[in-house]
Backbone as a chain_set.jsonl record, in Angstrom:
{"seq": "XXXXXXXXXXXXXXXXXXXXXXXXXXXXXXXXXXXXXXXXXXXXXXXXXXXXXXXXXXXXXXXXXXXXXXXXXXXXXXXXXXXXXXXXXXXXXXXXXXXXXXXX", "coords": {"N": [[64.718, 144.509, -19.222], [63.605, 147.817, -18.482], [65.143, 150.008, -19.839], [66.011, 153.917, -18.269], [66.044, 157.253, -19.567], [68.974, 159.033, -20.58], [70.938, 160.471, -18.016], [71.834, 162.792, -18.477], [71.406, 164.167, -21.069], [68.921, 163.414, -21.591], [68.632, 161.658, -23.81], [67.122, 158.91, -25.522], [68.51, 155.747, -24.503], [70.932, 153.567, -25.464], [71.299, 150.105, -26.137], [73.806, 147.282, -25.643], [73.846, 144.583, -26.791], [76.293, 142.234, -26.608], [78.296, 143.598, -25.107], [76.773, 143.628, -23.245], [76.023, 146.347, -22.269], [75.26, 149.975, -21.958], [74.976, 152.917, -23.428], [74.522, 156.831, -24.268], [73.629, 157.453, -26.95], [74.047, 160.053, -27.813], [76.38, 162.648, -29.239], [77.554, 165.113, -28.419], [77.067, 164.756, -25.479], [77.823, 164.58, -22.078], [78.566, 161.768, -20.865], [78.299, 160.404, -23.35], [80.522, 159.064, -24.742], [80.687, 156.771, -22.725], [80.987, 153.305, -21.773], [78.193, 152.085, -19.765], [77.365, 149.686, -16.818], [73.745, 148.282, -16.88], [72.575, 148.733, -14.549], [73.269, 150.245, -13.309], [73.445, 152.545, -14.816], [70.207, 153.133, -14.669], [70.035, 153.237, -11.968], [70.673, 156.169, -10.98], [72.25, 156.905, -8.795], [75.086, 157.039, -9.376], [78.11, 156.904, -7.399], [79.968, 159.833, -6.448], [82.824, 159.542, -6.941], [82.516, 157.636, -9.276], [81.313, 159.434, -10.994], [82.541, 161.42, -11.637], [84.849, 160.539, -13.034], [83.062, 159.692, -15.426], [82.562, 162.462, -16.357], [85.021, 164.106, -16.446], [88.231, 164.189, -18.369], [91.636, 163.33, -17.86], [94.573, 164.226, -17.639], [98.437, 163.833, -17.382], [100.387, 166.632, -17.014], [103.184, 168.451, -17.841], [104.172, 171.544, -15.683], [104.954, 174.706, -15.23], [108.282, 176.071, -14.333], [110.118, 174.122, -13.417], [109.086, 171.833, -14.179], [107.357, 170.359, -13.402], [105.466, 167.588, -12.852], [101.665, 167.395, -13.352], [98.521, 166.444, -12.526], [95.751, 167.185, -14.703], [92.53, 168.075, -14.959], [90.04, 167.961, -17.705], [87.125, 169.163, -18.415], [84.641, 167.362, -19.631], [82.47, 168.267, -21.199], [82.715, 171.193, -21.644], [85.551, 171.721, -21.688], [86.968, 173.454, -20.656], [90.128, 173.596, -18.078], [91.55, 172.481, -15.048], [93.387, 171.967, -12.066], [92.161, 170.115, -10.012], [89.351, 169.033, -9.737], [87.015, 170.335, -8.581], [88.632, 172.803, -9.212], [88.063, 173.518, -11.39], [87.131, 175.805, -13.844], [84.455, 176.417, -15.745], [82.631, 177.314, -18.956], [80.184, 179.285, -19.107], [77.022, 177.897, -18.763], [77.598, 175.471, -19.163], [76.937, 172.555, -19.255], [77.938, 170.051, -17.618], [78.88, 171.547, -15.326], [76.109, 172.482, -14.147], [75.815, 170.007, -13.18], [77.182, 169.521, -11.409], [76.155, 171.043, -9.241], [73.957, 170.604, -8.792], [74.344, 168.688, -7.129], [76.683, 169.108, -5.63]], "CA": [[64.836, 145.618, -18.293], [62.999, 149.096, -19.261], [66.326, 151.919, -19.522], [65.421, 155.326, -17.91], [66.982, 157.855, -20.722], [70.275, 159.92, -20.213], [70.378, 161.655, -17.116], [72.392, 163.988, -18.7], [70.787, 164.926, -21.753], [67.38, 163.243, -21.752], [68.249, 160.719, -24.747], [67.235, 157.461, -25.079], [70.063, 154.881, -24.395], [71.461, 152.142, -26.608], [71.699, 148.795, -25.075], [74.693, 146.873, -26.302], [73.694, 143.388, -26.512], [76.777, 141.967, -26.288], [78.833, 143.66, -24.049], [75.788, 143.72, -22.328], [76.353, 147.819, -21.679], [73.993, 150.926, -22.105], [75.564, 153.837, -23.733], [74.141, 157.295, -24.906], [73.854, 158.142, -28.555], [74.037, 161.737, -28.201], [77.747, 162.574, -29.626], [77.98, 165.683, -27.789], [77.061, 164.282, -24.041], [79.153, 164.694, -21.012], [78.992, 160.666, -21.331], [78.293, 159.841, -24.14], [81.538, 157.728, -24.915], [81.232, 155.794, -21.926], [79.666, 152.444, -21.485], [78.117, 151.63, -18.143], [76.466, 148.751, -16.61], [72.815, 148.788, -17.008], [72.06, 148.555, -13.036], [74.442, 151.669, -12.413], [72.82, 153.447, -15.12], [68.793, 153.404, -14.256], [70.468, 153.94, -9.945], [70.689, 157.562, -11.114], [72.938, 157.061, -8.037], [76.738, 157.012, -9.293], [79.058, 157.567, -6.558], [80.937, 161.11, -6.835], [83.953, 158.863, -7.948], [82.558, 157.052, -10.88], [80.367, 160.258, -11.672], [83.509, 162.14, -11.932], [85.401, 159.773, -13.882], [82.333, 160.465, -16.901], [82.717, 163.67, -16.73], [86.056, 164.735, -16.876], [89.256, 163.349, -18.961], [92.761, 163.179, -16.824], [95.902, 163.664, -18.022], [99.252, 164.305, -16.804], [101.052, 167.556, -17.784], [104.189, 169.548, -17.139], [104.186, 172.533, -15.905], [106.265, 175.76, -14.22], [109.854, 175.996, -14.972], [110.453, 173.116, -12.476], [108.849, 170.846, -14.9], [107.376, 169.696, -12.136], [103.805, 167.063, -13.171], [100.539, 167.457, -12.634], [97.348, 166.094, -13.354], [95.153, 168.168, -14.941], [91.351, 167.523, -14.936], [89.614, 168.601, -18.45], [85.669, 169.052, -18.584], [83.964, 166.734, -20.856], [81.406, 169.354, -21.786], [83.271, 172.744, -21.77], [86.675, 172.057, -22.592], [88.124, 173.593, -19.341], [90.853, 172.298, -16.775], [92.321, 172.837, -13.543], [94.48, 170.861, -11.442], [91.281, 169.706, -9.537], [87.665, 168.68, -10.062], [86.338, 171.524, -8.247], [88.765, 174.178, -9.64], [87.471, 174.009, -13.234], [86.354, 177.23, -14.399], [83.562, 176.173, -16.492], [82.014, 178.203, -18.971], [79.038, 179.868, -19.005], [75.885, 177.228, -20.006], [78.108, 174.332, -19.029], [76.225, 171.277, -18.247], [78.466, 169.511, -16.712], [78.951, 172.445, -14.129], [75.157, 172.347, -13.953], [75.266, 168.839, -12.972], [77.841, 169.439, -10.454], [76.344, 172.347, -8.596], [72.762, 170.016, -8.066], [75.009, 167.253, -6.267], [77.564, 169.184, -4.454]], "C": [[64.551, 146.922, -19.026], [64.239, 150.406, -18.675], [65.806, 152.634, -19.018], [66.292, 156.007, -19.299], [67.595, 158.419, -20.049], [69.776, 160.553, -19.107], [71.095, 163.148, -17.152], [72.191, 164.746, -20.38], [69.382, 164.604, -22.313], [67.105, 162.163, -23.099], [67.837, 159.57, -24.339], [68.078, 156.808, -25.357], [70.126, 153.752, -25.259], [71.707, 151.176, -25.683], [72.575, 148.096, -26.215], [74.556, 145.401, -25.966], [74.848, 142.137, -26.004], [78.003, 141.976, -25.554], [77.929, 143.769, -22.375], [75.767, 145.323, -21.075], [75.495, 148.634, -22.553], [75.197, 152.169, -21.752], [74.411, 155.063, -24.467], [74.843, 157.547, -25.921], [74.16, 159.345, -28.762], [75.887, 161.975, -27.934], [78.334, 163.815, -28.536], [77.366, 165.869, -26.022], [77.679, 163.965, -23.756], [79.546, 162.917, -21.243], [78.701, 160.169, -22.419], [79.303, 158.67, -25.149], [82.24, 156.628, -23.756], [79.864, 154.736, -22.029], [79.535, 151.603, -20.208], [76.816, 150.861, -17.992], [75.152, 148.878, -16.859], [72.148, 148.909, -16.118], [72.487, 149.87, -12.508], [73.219, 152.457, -13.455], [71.506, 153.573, -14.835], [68.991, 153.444, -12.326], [70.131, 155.314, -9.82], [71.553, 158.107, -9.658], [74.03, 157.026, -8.114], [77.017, 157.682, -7.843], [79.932, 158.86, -7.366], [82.054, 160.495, -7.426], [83.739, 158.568, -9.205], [81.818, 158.2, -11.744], [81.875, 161.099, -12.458], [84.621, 161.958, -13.068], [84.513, 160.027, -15.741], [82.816, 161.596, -17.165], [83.605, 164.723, -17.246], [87.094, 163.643, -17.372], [90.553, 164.218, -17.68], [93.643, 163.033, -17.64], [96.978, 164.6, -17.741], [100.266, 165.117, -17.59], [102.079, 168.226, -17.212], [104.031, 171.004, -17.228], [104.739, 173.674, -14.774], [107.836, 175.13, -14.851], [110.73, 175.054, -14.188], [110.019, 171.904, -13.699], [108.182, 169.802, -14.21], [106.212, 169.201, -12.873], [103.319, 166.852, -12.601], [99.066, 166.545, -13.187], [96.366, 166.951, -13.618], [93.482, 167.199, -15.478], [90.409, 168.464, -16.061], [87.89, 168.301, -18.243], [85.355, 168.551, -20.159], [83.028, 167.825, -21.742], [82.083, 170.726, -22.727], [84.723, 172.976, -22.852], [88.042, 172.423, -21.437], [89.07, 173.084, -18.684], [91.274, 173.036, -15.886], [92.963, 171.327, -13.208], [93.147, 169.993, -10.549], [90.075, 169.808, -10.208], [87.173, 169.756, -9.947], [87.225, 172.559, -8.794], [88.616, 174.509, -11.17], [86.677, 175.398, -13.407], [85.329, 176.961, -15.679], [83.45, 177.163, -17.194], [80.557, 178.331, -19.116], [77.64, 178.888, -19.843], [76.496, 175.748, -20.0], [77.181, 173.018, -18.431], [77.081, 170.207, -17.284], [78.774, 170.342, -14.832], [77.131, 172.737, -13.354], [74.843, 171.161, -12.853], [76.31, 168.739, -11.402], [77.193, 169.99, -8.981], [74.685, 171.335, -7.986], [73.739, 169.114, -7.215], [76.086, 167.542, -5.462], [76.591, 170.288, -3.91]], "O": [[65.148, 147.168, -20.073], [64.278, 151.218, -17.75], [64.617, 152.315, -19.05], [67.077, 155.319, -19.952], [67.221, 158.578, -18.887], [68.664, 161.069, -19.0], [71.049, 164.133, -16.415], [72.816, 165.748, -20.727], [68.79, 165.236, -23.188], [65.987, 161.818, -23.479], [68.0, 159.11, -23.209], [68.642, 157.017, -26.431], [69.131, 153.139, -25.645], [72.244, 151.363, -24.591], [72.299, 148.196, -27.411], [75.094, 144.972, -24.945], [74.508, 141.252, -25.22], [78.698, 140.991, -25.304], [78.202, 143.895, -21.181], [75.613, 145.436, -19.859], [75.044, 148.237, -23.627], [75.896, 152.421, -20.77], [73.496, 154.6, -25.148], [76.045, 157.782, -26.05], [74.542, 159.732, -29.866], [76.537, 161.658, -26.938], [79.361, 163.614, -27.889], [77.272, 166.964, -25.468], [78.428, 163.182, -24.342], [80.647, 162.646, -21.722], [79.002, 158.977, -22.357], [78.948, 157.801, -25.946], [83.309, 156.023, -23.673], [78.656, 154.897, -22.202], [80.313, 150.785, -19.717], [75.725, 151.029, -18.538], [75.072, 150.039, -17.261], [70.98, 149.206, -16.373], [72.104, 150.421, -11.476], [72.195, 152.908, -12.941], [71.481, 154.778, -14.585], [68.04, 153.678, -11.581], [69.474, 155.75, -8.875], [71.607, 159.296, -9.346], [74.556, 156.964, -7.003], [76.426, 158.614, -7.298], [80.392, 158.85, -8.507], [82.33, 160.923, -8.547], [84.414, 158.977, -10.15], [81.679, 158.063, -12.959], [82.057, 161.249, -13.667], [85.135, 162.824, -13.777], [85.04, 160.361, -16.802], [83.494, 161.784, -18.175], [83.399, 165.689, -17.982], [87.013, 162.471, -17.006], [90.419, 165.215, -16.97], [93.748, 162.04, -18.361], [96.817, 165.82, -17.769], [100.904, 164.663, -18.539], [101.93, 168.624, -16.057], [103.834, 171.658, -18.252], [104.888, 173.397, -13.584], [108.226, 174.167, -15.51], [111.956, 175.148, -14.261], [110.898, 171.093, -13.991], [108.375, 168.597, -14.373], [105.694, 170.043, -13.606], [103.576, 166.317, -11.522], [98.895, 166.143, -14.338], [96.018, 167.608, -12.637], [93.356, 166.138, -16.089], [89.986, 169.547, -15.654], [87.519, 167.173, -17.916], [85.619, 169.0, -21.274], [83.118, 167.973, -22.96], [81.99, 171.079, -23.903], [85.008, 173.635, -23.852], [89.213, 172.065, -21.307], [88.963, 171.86, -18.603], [91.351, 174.259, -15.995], [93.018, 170.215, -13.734], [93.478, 168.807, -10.548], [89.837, 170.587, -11.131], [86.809, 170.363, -10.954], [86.537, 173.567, -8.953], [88.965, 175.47, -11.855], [85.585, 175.699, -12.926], [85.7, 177.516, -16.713], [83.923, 178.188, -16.703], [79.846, 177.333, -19.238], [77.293, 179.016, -21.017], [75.995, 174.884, -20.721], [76.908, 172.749, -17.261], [76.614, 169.701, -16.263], [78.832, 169.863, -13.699], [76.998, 173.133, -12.196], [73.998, 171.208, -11.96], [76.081, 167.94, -10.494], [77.541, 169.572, -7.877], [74.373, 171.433, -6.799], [73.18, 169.151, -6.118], [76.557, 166.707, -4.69], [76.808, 170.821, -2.822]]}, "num_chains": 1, "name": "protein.A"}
C-alpha cells in the first residue's frame, strides 16, 4: 500500500511492520507520537473525534477555591489549554489552530 505523507507536516510516514501502524517521524508534529491505522491515515478523513484526540492531550485538573475538576484540553502544537477544544487560545503561527480553522 503506497502512504500519502503527513497531512500535517508534509513528512513521509514510517510504516511499522509489526504493529502494522503508520506513524510520523517528525518529533515536533501535532501527531507525531501517535500511531494510526494505515486505512485511517491515507482517508485524510478522520472524524472530528479521533482528529481531536491527535491533537490535543486531556487531563484532569483542579481548579477555583471549590476545588472543583475539570478537564483541561492542552494543544499538541502550541502548548495552550482551555476547558474546551474550541476555547484554546492558540498562539500566533499555531498549526494545529491552522488545521482547525480549514475543518471547522
Amino acid at each position: 500500500m503506497k502512504l500519502l505523507n503527513c497531512p500535517f507536516c508534509g513528512a513521509r510516514p514510517v510504516y511499522d511492520e509489526e504493529n502494522q501502524t503508520v506513524h510520523c517521524p517528525t518529533v515536533d508534529c501535532a501527531i507525531g507520537d501517535f500511531y494510526i491505522n494505515p486505512e485511517e491515515w491515507n482517508k485524510r478523513a478522520l472524524n472530528n473525534k479521533l482528529l481531536l484526540k491527535y491533537l490535543f492531550d486531556t487531563q484532569t485538573v483542579y481548579i477555583g477555591a471549590e476545588f472543583d475538576l475539570v478537564q483541561e484540553h492542552i494543544c499538541r502544537c502550541c502548548g495552550r489549554s482551555g476547558k474546551k477544544y474550541s476555547k484554546v487560545n492558540h498562539k500566533r503561527g499555531c498549526e494545529v489552530k491552522k488545521l482547525l480553522d480549514l475543518i471547522y
